[in-house]
MARTORNU-404476 format. One record per residue (C-alpha): x, y, z; chain. Coordinates in steps of 0.02 Angstrom, whole numbers, plus 50000, padded with zeros to 5 digits. Layout:
N
(pt (X,Y,Z),'A') ...
***
This chain:
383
(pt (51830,50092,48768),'A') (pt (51757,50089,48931),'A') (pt (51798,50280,48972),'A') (pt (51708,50303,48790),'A') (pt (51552,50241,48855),'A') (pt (51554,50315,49023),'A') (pt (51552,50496,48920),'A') (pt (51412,50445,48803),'A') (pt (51303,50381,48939),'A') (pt (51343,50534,49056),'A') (pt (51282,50629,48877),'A') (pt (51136,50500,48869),'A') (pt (51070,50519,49058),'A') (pt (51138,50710,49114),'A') (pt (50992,50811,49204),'A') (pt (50924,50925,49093),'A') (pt (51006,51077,49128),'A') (pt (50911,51204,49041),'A') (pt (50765,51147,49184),'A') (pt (50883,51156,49303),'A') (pt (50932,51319,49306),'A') (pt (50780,51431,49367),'A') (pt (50757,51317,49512),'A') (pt (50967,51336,49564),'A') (pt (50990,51134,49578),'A') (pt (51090,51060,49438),'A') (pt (51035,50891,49483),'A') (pt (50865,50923,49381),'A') (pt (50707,51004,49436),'A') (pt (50633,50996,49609),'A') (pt (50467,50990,49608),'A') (pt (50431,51135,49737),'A') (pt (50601,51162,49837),'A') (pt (50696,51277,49869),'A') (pt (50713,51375,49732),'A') (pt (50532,51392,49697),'A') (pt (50399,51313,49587),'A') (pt (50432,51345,49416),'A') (pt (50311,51367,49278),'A') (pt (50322,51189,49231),'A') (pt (50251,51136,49394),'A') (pt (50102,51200,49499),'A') (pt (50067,51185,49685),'A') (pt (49896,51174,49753),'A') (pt (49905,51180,49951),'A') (pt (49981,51018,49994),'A') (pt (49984,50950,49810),'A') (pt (50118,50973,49684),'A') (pt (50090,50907,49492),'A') (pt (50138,50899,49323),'A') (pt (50018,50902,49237),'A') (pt (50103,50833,49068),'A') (pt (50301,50804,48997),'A') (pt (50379,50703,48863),'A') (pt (50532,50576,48887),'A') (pt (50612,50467,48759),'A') (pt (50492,50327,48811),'A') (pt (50338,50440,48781),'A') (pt (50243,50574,48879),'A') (pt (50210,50566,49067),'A') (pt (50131,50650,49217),'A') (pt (50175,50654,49378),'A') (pt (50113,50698,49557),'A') (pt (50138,50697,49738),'A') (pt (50032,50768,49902),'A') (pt (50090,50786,50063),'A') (pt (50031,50705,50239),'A') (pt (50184,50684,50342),'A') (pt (50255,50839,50439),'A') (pt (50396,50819,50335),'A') (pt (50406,50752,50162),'A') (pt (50446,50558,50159),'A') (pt (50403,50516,49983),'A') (pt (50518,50541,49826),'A') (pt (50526,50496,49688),'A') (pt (50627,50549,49499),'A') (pt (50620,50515,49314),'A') (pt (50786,50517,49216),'A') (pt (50774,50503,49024),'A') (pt (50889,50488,48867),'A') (pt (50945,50430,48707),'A') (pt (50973,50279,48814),'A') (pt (50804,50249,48882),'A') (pt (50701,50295,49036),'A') (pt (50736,50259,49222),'A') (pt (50580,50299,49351),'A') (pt (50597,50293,49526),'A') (pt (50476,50294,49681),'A') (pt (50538,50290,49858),'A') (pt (50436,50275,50001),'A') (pt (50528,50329,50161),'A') (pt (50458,50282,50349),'A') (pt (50528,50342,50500),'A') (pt (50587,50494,50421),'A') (pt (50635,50559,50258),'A') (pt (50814,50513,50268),'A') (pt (50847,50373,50169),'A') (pt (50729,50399,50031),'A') (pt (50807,50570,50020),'A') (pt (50975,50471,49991),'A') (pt (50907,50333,49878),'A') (pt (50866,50481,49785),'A') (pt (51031,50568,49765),'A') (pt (51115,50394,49755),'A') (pt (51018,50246,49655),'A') (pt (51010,50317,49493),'A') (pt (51173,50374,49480),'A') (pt (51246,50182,49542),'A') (pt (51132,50121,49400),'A') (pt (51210,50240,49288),'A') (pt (51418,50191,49346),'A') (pt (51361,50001,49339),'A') (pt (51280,49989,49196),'A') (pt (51432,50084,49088),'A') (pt (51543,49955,49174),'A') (pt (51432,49810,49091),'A') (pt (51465,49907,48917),'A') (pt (51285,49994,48942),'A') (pt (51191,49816,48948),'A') (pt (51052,49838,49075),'A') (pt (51009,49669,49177),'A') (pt (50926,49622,49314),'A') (pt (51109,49591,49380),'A') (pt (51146,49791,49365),'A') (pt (50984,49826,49438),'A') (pt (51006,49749,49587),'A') (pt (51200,49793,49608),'A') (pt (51144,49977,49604),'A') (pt (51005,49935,49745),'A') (pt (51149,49837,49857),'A') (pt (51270,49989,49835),'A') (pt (51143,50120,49882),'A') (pt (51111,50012,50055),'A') (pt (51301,50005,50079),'A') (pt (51305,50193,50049),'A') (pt (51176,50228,50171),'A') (pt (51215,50093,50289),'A') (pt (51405,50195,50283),'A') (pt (51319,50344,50346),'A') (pt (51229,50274,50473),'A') (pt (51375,50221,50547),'A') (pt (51465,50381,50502),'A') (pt (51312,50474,50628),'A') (pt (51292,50339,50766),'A') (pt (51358,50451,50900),'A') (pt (51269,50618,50838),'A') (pt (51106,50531,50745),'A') (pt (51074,50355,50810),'A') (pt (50885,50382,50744),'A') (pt (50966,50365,50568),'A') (pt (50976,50183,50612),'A') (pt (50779,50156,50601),'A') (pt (50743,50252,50441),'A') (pt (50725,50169,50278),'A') (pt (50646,50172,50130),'A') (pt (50525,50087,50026),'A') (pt (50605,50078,49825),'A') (pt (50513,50047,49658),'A') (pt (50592,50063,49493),'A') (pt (50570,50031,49336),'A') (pt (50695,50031,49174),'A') (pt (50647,50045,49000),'A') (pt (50773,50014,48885),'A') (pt (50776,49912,48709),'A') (pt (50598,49868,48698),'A') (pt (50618,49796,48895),'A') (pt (50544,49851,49034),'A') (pt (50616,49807,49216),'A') (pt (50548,49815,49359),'A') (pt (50620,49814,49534),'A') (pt (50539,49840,49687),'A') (pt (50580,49833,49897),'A') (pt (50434,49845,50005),'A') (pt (50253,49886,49934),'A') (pt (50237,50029,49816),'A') (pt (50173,49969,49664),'A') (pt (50190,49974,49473),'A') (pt (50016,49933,49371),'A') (pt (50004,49907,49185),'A') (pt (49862,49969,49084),'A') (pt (49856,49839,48935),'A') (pt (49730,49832,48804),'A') (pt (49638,49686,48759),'A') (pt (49624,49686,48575),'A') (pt (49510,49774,48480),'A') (pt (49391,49785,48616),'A') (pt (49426,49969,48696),'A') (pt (49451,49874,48837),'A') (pt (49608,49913,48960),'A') (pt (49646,49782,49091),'A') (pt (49749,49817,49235),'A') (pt (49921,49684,49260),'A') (pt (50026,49712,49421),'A') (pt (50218,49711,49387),'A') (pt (50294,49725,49541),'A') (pt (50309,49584,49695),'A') (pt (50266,49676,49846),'A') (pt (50347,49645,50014),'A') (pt (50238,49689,50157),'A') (pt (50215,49567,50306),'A') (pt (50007,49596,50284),'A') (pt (50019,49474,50125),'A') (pt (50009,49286,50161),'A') (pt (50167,49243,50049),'A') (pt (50265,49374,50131),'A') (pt (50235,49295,50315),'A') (pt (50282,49138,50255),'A') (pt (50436,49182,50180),'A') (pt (50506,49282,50335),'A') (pt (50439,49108,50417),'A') (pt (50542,48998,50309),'A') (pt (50682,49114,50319),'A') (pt (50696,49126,50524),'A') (pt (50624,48941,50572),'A') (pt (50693,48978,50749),'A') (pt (50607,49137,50764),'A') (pt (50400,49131,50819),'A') (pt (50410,49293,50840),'A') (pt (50473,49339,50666),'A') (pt (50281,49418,50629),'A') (pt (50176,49485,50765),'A') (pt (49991,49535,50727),'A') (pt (49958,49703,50809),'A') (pt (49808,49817,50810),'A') (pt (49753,49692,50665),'A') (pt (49900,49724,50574),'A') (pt (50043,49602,50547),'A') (pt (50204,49682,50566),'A') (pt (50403,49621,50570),'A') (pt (50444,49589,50738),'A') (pt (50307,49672,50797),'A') (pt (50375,49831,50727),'A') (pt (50381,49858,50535),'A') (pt (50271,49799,50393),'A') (pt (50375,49767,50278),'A') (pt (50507,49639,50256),'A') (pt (50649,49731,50120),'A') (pt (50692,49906,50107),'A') (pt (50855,50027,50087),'A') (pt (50908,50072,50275),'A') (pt (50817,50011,50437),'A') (pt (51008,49958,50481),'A') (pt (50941,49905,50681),'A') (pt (50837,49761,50569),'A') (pt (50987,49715,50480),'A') (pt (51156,49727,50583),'A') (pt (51164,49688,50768),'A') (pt (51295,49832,50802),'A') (pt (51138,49975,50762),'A') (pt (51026,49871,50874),'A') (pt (51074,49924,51061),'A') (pt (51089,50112,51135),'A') (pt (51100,50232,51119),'A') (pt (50941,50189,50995),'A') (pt (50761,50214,51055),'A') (pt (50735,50067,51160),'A') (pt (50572,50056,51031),'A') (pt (50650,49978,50923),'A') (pt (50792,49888,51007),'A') (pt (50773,49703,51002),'A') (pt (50777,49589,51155),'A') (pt (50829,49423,51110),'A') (pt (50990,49426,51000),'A') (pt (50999,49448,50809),'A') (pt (51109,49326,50726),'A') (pt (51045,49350,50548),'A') (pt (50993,49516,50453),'A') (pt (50804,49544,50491),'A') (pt (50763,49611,50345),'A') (pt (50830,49622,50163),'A') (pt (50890,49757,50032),'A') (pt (50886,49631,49902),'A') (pt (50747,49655,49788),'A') (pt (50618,49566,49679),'A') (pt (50653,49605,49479),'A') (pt (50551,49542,49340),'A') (pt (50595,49597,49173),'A') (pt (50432,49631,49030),'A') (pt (50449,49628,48849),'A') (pt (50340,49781,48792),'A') (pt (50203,49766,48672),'A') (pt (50112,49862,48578),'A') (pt (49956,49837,48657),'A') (pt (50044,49894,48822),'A') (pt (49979,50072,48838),'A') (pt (50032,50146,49023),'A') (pt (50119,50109,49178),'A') (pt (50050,50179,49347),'A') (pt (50215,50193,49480),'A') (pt (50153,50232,49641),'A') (pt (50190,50229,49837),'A') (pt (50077,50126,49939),'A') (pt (49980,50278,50009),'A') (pt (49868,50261,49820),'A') (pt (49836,50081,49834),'A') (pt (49774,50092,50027),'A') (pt (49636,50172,49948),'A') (pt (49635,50143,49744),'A') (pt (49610,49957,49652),'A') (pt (49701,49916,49527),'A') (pt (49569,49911,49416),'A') (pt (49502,50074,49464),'A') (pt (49672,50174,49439),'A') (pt (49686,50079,49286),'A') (pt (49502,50142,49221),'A') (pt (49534,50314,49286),'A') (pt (49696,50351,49188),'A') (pt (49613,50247,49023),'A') (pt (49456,50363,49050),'A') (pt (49539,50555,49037),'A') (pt (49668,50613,48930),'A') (pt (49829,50601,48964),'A') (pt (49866,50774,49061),'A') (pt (49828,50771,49231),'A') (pt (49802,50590,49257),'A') (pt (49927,50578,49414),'A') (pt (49825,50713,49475),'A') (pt (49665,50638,49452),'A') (pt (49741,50473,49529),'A') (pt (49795,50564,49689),'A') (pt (49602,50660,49699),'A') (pt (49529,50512,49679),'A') (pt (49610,50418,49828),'A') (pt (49582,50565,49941),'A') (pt (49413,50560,49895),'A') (pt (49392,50397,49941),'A') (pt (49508,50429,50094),'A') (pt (49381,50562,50145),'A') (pt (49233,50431,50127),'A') (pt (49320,50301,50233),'A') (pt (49317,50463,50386),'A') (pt (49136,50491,50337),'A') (pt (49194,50678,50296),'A') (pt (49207,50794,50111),'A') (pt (49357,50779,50012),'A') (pt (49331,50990,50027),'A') (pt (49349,50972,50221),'A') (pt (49486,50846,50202),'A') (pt (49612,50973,50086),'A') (pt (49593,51073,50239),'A') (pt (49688,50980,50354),'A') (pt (49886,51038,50378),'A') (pt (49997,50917,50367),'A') (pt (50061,50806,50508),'A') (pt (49858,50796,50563),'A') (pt (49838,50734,50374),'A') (pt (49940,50576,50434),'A') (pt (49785,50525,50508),'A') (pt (49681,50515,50341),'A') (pt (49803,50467,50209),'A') (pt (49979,50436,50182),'A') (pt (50113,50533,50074),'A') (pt (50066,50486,49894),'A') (pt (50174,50500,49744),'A') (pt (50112,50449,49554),'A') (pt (50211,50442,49392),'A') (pt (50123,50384,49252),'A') (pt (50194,50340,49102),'A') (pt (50127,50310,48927),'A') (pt (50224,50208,48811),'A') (pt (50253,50270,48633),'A') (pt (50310,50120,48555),'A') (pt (50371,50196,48398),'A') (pt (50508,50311,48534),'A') (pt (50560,50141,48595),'A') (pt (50571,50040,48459),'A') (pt (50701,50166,48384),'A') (pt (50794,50186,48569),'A') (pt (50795,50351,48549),'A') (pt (50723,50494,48622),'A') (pt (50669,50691,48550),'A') (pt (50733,50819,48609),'A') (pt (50855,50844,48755),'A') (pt (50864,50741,48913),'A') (pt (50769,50765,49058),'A') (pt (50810,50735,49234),'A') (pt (50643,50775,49352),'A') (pt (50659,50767,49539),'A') (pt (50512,50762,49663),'A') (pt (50525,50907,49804),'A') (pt (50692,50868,49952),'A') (pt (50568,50961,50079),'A') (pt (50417,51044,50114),'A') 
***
């Protein structure tokens, strides 16, 4: 029975070859590698979009720009008979491990959740997170001699699951998932954050890591006005950052940067992340996934507005314009002036931003299944 399920869901969740094909990657389209942009997806400078795409929970768009000399963001959307899996993951230090959450989560989620007879829980969800950090922590090791960098790259990771009317939500660090609800009859679209966000800036967050290493007053250090881990990282869970997590990464021949001076006898930081799970209604209209490079300069409110104010195609677009705009006002400059900058000097303005938005058709999900054939959409490996 269990080998019966494992072939309907690889049916269910397969990339969708027929995408696959003109850009040579059989693990689903990548948005501007390799291979080439394909008609589907257009680049402008350091900007690549979607402008519009359907998926068995209802149509989406998607986005991404560029700041970072290389690529850290990525981010994927894998859809079926079965439901809809989104994924955003915000890499630091390098592009590395979000690279490998990437190639990995998904397909954990997938193996897990036929083992569970194709039940999705908050249980699966978070088994696929804590095999993806074994995976990568496993290659770390595997490139200690040859890459000890690898040991100080990690990645931010946001998901969220829609399947049977449910919609869960899992997140490490502080990229964000916002729900554009409407309040009754009123035209009126409020914005609800999902996600728990893990960055050491937040009260609650400092507290915890407080709680959590009593014997530790240096847990959180405030530098430059910003409060980071150890006087090092902002936030307090991810996938990788091994030297925060396992004493044997934390010594040379690692950058002595990030090497720790007084002993580690607990894991620094945690892979284990926050899940909430959200009956859907109908009056839930969109979801807004996004890295934390949009919300350094967007509201809630005013991504929510934005997205409820245009039509659906383009609106991850629009997001991404709008936060460079204001990104641009913040450095007393014009957005026109800003697209100008190459990357790696763009670091200085803004951060790597990805957006997937997502609006619900609740008669799709209220029948579980999807039209047409599954789609499998991956953000660009490298730039």
């Amino acid at each position: 029975m269990l080998e019966g399920l494992m072939n309907l869901l690889s049916i269910c969740w397969k990339p969708f070859e027929g995408c696959c094909d003109s850009f040579g990657n059989s693990r689903g389209v990548v948005l501007g590698g390799g291979g080439g942009v394909g008609a589907d997806f257009v680049r402008d400078g350091l900007l690549w979009f979607r402008d519009i795409g359907r998926c068995s929970s209802g149509e989406f768009s998607m986005a991404i720009v560029q700041a970072n000399e290389v690529l850290e963001d990525q981010s994927q959307i894998e859809s079926g008979p079965f439901g809809t899996f989104v994924g955003v993951y915000d890499g630091h230090g390098g592009p590395d491990a979000a690279r490998y959450v990437c190639d990995h989560l998904f397909r954990h989620f997938q193996e897990i959740s036929a083992e569970d007879q194709g039940v999705v829980t908050a249980d699966t969800i978070q088994r696929a997170f804590l095999e993806t950090e074994r995976g990568f922590t496993a290659r770390v090791s595997e490139l200690w001699n040859t890459r000890p960098k690898l040991a100080a790259v990690g990645s931010c990771c946001l998901v969220g699951v829609i399947c049977q009317r449910t919609l869960f939500v899992a997140n490490l660090g502080d990229s964000r998932v916002v729900l554009g609800k409407k309040v009754g009859n009123t035209g009126v679209v409020a914005a609800m954050q999902l996600s728990t966000e893990h960055n050491a800036n937040n009260d609650a967050i400092r507290h915890e890591l407080k709680e959590l290493h009593p014997n530790d007053p240096q847990i959180v250090i405030l530098k430059h006005g910003v409060w980071r881990v150890k006087g090092i990282i902002q936030v307090s869970r991810s996938i990788g950052d091994v030297y925060m997590k396992d004493a044997q990464y934390n010594r040379e021949p690692l950058d002595g940067k990030f090497r720790l001076s007084e002993p580690m006898d607990m894991p620094i930081l945690s892979a284990t992340p926050s899940i909430i799970s959200h009956p859907l209604e109908p009056n839930d209209s969109f979801l807004i996934f996004a890295s934390d490079g949009l919300w350094e300069h967007l509201s809630n409110e005013k991504a929510v507005d934005i997205v409820h104010s245009h039509p659906h195609a383009g609106s991850a677009k629009r997001l991404i314009k709008a936060a460079l705009q204001e990104a641009a006002r913040k450095r007393e400059m014009r957005y026109s002036d800003l697209r100008k900058i190459d990357k790696k000097v763009r670091r200085h303005f803004h951060d790597d931003i990805t957006v997937i938005v997502l609006f619900l058709n609740h008669d799709l999900i209220s029948r579980g299944t999807g039209q047409g054939p599954p789609l499998s959409i991956r953000s660009a490996l490298e730039h």
